[in-house]
C-alpha positions in Angstrom: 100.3 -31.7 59.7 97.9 -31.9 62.4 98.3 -29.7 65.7 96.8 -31.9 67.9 99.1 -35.0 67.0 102.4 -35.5 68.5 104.5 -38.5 68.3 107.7 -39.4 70.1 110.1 -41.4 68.1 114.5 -42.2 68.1 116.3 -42.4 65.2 118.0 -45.9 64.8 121.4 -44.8 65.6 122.8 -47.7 67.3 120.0 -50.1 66.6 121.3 -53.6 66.5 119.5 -57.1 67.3 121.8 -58.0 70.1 120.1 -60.4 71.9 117.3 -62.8 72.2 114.0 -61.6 74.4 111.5 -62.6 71.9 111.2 -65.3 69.3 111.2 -62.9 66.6 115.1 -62.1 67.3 115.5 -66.0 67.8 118.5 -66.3 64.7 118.3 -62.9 63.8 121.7 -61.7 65.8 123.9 -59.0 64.1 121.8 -59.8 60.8 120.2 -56.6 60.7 121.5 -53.7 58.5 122.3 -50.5 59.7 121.6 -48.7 56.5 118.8 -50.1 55.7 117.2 -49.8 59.3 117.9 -46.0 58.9 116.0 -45.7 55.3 112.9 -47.5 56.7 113.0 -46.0 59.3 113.0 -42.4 57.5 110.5 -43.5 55.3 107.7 -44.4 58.5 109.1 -40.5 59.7 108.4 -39.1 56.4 104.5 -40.3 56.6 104.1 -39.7 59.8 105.4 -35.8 59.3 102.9 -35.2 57.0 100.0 -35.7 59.1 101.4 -35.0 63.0 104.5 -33.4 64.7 107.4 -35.8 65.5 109.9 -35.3 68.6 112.9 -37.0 68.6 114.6 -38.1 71.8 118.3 -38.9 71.6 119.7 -42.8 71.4 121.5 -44.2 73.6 125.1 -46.1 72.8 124.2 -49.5 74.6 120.6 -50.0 74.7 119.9 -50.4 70.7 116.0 -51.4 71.9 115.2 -47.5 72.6 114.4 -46.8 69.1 111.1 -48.2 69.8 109.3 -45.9 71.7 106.5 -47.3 72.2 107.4 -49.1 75.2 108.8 -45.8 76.5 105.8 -45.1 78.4 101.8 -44.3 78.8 100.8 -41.1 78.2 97.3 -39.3 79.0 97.2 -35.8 78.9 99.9 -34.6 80.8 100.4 -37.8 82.8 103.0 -40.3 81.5 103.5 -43.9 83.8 106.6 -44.9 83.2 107.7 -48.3 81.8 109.4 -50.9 84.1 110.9 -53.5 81.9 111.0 -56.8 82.3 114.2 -58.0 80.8 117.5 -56.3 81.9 118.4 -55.5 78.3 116.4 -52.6 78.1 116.1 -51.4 81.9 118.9 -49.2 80.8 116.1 -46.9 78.2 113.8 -45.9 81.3 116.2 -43.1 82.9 116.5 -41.9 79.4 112.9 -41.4 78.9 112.0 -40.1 82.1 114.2 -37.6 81.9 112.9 -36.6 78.1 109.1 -36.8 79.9 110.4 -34.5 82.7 112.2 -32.3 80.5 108.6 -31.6 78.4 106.2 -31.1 81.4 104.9 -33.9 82.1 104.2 -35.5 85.3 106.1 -38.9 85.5 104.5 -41.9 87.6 106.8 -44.5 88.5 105.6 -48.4 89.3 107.4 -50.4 91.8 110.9 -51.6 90.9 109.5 -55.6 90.6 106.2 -54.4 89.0 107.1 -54.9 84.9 105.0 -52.5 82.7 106.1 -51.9 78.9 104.2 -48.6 78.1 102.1 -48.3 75.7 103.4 -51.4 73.8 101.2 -53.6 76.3 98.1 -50.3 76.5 96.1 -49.0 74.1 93.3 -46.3 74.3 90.1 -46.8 72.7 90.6 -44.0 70.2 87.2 -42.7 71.4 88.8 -42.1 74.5 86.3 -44.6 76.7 88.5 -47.0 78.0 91.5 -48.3 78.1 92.9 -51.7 76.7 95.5 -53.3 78.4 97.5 -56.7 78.0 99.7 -59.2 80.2 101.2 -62.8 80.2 104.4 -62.1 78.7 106.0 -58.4 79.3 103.6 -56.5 81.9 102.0 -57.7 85.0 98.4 -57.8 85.4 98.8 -56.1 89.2 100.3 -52.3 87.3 96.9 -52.4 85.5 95.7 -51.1 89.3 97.8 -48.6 88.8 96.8 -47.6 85.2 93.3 -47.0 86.5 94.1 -45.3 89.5 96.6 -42.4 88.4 95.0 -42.4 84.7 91.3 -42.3 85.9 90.1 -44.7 83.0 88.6 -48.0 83.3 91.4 -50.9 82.3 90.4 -53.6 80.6 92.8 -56.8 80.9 93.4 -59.0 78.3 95.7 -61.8 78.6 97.9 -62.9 75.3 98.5 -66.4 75.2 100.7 -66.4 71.8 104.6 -66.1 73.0 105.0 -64.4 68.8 102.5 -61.0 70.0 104.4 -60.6 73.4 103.3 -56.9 73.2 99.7 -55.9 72.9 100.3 -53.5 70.2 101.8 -56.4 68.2 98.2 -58.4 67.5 95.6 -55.3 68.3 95.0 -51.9 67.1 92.2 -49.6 68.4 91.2 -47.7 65.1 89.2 -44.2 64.7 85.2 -44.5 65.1 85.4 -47.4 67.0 87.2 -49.5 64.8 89.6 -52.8 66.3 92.0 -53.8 64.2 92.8 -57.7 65.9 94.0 -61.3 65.6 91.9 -63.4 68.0 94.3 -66.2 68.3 96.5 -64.1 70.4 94.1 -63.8 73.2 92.8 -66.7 75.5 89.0 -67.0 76.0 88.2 -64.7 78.5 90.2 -61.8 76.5 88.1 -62.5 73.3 85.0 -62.6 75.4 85.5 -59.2 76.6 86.6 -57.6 73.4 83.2 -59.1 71.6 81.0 -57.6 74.6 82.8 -54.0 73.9 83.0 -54.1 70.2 80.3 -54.6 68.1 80.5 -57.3 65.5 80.4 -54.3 62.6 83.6 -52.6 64.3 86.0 -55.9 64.6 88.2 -56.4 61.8 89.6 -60.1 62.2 93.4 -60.6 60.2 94.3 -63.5 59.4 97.2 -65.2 60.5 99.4 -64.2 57.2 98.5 -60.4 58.0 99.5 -61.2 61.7 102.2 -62.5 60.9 103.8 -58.9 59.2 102.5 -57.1 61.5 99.5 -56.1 59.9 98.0 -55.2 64.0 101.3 -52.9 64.5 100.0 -50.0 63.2 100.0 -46.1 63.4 96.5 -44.8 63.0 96.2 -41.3 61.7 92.1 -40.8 61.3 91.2 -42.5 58.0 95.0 -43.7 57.5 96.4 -46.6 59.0 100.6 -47.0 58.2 101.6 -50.3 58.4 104.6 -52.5 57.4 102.0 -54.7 54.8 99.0 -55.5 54.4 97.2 -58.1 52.1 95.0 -57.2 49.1 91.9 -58.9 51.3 92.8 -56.8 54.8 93.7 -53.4 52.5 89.9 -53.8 50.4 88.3 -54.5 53.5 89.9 -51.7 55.1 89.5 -49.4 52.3 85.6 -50.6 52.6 85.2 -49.4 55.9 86.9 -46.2 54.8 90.3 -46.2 55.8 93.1 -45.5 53.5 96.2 -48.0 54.0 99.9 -46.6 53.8 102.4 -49.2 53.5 106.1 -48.7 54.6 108.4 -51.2 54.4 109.9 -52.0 58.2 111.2 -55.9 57.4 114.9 -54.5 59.5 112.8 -54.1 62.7 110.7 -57.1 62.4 114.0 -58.8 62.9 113.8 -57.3 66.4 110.1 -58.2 67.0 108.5 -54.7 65.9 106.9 -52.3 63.3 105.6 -49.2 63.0 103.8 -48.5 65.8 106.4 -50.2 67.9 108.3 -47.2 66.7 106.0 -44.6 67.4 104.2 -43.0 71.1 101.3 -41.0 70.9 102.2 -38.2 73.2 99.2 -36.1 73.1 96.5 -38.7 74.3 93.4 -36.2 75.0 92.0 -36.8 78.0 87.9 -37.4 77.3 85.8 -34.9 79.0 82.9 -36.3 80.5 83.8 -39.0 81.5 83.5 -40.8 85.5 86.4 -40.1 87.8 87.7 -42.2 90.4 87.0 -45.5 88.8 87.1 -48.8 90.7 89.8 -51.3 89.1 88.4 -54.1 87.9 91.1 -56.6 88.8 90.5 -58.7 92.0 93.1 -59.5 94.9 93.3 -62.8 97.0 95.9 -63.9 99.9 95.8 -67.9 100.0 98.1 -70.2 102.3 100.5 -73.1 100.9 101.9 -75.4 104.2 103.7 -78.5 103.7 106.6 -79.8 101.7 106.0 -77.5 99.3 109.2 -78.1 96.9 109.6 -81.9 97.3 106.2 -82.1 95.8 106.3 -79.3 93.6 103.1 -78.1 94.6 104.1 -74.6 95.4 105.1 -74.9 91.1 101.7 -76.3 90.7 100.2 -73.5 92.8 101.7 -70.9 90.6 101.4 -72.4 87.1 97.6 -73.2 87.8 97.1 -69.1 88.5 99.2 -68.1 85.5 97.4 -70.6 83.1 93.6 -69.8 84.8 94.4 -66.2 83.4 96.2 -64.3 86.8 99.1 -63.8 88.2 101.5 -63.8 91.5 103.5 -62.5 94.0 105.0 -64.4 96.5 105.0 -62.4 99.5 106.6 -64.5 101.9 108.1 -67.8 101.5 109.7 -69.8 105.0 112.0 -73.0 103.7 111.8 -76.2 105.9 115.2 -75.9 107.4 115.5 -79.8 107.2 114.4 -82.6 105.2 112.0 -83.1 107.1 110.8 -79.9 107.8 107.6 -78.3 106.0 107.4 -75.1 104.0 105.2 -72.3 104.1 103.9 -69.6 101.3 101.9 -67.0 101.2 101.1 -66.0 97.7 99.1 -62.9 96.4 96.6 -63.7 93.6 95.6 -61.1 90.7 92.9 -62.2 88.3 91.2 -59.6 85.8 87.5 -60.4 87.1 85.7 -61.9 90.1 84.2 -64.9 87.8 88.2 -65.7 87.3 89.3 -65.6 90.4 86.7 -67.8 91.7 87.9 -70.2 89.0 91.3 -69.7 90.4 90.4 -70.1 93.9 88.6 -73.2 93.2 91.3 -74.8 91.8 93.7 -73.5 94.0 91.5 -75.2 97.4 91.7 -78.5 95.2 95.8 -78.3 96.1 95.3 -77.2 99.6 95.6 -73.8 99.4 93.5 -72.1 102.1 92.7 -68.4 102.4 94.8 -66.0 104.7 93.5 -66.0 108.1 92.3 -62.2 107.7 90.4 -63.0 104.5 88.7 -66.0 106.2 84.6 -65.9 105.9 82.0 -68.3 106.2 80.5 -70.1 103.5 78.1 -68.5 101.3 74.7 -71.4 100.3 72.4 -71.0 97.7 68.7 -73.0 98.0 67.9 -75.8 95.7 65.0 -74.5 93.6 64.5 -77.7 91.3 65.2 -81.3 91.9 67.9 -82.8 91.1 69.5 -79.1 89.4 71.8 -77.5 91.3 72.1 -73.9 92.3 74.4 -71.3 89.9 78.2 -71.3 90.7 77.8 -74.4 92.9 81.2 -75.7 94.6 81.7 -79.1 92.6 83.4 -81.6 95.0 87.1 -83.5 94.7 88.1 -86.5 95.9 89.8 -85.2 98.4 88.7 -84.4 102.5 87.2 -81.0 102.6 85.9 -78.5 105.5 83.8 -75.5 104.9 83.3 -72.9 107.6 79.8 -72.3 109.1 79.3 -70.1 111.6 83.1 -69.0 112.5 83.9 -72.9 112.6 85.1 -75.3 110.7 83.0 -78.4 109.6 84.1 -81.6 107.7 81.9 -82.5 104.9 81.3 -86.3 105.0 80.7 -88.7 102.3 83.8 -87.2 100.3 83.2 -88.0 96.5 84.5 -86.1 93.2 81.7 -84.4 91.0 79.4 -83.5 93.6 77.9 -80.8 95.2 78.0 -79.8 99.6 74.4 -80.0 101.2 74.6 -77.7 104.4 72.0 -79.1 107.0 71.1 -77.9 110.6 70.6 -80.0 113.4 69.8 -79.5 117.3 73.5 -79.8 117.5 75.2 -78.1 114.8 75.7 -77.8 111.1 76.9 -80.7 109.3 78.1 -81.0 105.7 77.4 -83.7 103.1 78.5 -84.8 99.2 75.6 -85.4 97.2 75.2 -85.9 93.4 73.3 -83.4 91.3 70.6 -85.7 90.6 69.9 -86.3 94.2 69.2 -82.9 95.3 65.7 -82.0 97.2 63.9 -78.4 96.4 64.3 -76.3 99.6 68.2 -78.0 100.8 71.1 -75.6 100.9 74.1 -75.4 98.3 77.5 -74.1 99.2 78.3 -71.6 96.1 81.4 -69.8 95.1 85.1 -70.6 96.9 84.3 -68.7 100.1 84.9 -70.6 103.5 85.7 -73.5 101.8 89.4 -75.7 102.3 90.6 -79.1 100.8 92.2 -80.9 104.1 95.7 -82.6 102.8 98.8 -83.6 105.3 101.4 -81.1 105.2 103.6 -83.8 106.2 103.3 -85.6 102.8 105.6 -85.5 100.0 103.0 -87.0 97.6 102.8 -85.2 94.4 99.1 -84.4 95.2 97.1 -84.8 91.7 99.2 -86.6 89.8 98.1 -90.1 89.7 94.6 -88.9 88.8 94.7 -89.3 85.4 97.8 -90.8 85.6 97.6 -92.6 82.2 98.0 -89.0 80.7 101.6 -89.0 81.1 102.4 -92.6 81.4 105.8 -93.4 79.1 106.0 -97.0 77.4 108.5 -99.8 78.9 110.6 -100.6 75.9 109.9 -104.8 77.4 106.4 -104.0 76.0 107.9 -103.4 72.4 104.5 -101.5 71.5 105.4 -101.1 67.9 104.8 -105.2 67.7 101.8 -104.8 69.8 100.0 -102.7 67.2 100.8 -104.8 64.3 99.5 -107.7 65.7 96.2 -106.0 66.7 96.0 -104.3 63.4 96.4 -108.1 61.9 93.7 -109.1 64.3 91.3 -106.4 62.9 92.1 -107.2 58.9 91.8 -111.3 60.0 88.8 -110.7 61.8 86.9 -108.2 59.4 88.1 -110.3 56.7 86.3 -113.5 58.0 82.6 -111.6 58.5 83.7 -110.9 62.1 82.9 -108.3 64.8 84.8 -106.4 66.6 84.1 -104.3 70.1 86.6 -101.6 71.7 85.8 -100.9 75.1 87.5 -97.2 75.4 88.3 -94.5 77.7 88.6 -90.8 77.7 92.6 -91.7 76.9 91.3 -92.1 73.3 90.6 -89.0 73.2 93.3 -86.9 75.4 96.0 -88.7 73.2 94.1 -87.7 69.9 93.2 -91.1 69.1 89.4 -90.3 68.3 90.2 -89.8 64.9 92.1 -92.7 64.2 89.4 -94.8 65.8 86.5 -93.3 64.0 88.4 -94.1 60.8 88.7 -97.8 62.0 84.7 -97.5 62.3 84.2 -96.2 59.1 86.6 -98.8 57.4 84.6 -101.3 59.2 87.2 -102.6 61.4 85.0 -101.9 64.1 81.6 -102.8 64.8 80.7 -101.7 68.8 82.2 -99.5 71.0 81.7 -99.6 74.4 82.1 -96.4 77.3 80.6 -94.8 80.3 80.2 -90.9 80.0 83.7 -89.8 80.1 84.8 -90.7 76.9 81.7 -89.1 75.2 81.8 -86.3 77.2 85.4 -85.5 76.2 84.7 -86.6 72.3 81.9 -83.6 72.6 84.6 -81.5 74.2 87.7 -82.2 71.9 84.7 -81.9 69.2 83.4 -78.2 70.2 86.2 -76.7 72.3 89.3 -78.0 70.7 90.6 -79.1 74.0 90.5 -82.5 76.0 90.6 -82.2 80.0 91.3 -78.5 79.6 94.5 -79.5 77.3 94.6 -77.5 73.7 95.0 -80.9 71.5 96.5 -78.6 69.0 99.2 -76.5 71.2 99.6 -78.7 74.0 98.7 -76.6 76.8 96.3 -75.9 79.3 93.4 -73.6 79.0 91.4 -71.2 81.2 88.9 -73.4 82.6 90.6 -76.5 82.7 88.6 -80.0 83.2 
């Protein structure tokens, strides 16, 4: 037994699978077995007594969730912020464990009542004490990881989980001893994985696979050179015992029921807090106030507002909303924007100024420009146009930029009589002419009297449905006896396609079709290779997984 380890754990008294708040528990009700809980339970106790000193708060009758601690709270050194849970069937644990924090010494911060953070469940120190990992999208918001940095003095690193089975950080990623990370990739977006490659070298990540995942392989207590864990695979526990760590297994199959394992079970409650380290770090996560005006619901543009922030990798608050009081009335937000880094949020932005958002009147600049050093190549982080009317603010004034075209970038010229504002394509840009870069001082002009559902007929053939007069089943049998008739008799055949080939996963069937030789030519512009090449490297067609159906950071 180790001093200078100290866990927190609750004996599975009244631990039950009650409800539904993840999919694990999803037909799992009242299946779970009291008896059984209670051995496994012992048996991760047992192990974890030999090597550290367990505490034991008392369980609550009602709230049969508060056996896993690990949500409890985070603790550094004799600083514990307290968890704020998002789903009202375990609110009910957080007096509980405030007052066993209080009741031990240490000091207790609390986040705002609206502000969900699930301890250390969703934050995990680097276990060389430089930073701290932190994750959001399902339980915590990204706005307490502010907080984190602030009364913790550690830098926060976001990442956002994107897989609705690891709803919990500690469910998919485990920070091991010398630098170690114990992870499953798929659980993260792009930007997440990104960052965790730049902070951990390639030697230090250990990858599971999805089977390992899957168990719970990533919801592990690490001890030093032991790692406890519900299971491991022969491959994860030789490459583990390669890298020299020794692999305890514990059988927790009661709690997975309930969407948790062994280090769902456990807190670490004597975090060291790393000397030498830099105090008073700056948070890394950006703010941004932007304006929504118009008819707002009708067009469900305040739902597209929000959705395009969550999915570009931030998140919201609304902090004021005024309802049209008639029909015919228009709406206004004002909605707070989080995103982990500035890059994001100008991705964000951008999209955001594409709906007609437009920055609160007290964030309002002017446009920053960039010079052209290189015809025809545009300067970094250029603003690519849309189709629709745009102004950009030069000088404390508003400008229209004329020749409105989609794919383009702004040329900012000055006259005897002013700044004005022009599209122009890529290819047609002069060395020496100015670029607007970045979202700054830039607005997308749309009538706030209009109950058009902005962006939708753009690419409209995306989610076009099938008249059943069109009976399309017959329409494809006699094309495909076209195709046999024609191929048959020495014929050719050309398919003039669009990008819809590709967005509805058709590329494959139609490269078979070439390959059978039922098609000789095919005939596009751009789009449809340049979406091939993107389904082709990126998985993903107009920013749409093709496997999973949704949107991903980045978008089209």
């Amino acid at each position: 037994m180790t001093e200078s380890l100290r866990f927190l754990m609750c004996s599975p008294d009244h631990y039950e699978v009650d409800y539904v708040i993840n999919p694990w528990m999803e037909g799992n009700i009242h299946k779970s077995s009291r008896d059984r809980a209670v051995e496994q339970w012992q048996g991760l106790y047992h192990l974890i007594q030999k090597r550290a000193i367990v505490d034991l708060v008392t369980p609550a009758v009602g709230w049969p969730d508060m056996v896993f601690t690990a949500n409890a709270g985070l603790v550094l050194g004799d600083r514990v912020v307290l968890s704020r849970f998002l789903h009202r069937e375990r609110q009910g644990e957080e007096p509980y464990f405030k007052a066993w924090f209080a009741s031990n010494g240490f000091t207790v911060y609390e986040l705002p009542k609206e502000l969900p953070f699930e301890g250390a469940g969703d934050a995990l120190f680097d276990r060389e004490g430089r930073w701290l990992w932190a994750g959001y999208g399902f339980r915590s918001e990204l706005d307490a990881h502010a907080y984190l940095s602030d009364w913790l003095d550690i830098e926060v690193l976001s990442l956002r989980l994107v897989d609705e089975r690891f709803y919990h950080l500690d469910t998919c990623f485990c920070p091991l001893s010398n630098g170690y990370l114990l992870y499953y990739p798929p659980a993260f977006d792009a930007y997440s994985n990104r960052l965790i490659e730049l902070r951990v070298p390639v030697e230090k990540r250990i990858i599971v696979a999805e089977a390992d995942a899957d168990v719970f392989a990533c919801n592990s207590v690490n001890l030093g050179s032991i790692i406890i864990m519900n299971r491991a695979s022969t491959n994860l526990t030789q490459q583990l015992n390669a890298l020299g760590f020794e692999v305890w297994e514990t059988p927790l199959t009661e709690f997975l029921k309930a969407g948790g394992a062994a280090k769902c079970l456990t807190l670490r409650v004597t975090e060291p807090v790393p000397t030498g380290r830099e105090l008073g770090l700056q948070s890394m996560i950006e703010n941004r106030t932007v304006l929504l005006e118009g008819h707002l619901l009708d067009s469900g543009l305040i739902n597209r507002a929000l959705d395009l922030i969550v999915e570009g990798g931030g998140s919201f608050q609304v902090l004021n909303f005024e309802l049209g009081e008639q029909r015919q009335s228009t709406s206004r937000a004002e909605v707070k924007v989080s995103a982990p880094s500035h890059d994001l949020m100008e991705e964000i932005l951008s999209q955001l100024i594409g709906l007609g958002a437009i920055p609160s009147t007290r964030e309002v600049c002017d446009i920053h420009l960039a010079v052209v050093n290189q015809m025809g190549v545009a300067p970094e982080d250029f603003y690519v146009t849309t189709i629709y009317p745009t102004e950009i603010r030069i000088n404390c004034e508003w400008v229209r930029v004329t020749n409105q075209r989609m794919d383009a970038a702004i040329v900012v010229h000055s006259t005897p009589t002013g700044s004005i504002a022009e599209c122009k394509l890529l290819r047609d840009l002069v060395v020496g002419e100015q670029v607007a870069v970045g979202v700054e001082g830039i607005r997308s002009v749309r009538n706030p009297e209009s109950r058009d559902q902005r962006h939708t007929q753009e690419f409209s053939f995306m989610g076009a449905g099938v008249s059943s007069e069109r009976r399309v089943e017959l329409v494809v049998e006699q094309i495909a006896w076209d195709l046999r008739h024609i191929r048959d008799r020495g014929g050719k055949v050309a398919v003039v396609a669009g990008p819809v080939v590709i967005h509805t996963g058709g590329g494959l069937h139609l490269s078979q079709l070439i390959r059978d030789g039922y098609v000789q030519a095919l005939l596009g512009g751009n789009a449809i290779a340049v979406h091939d090449i993107e389904q082709s490297m990126m998985g993903t067609s107009l920013g749409v997984d093709m496997k999973r159906g949704v949107s991903v950071r980045g978008g089209h």
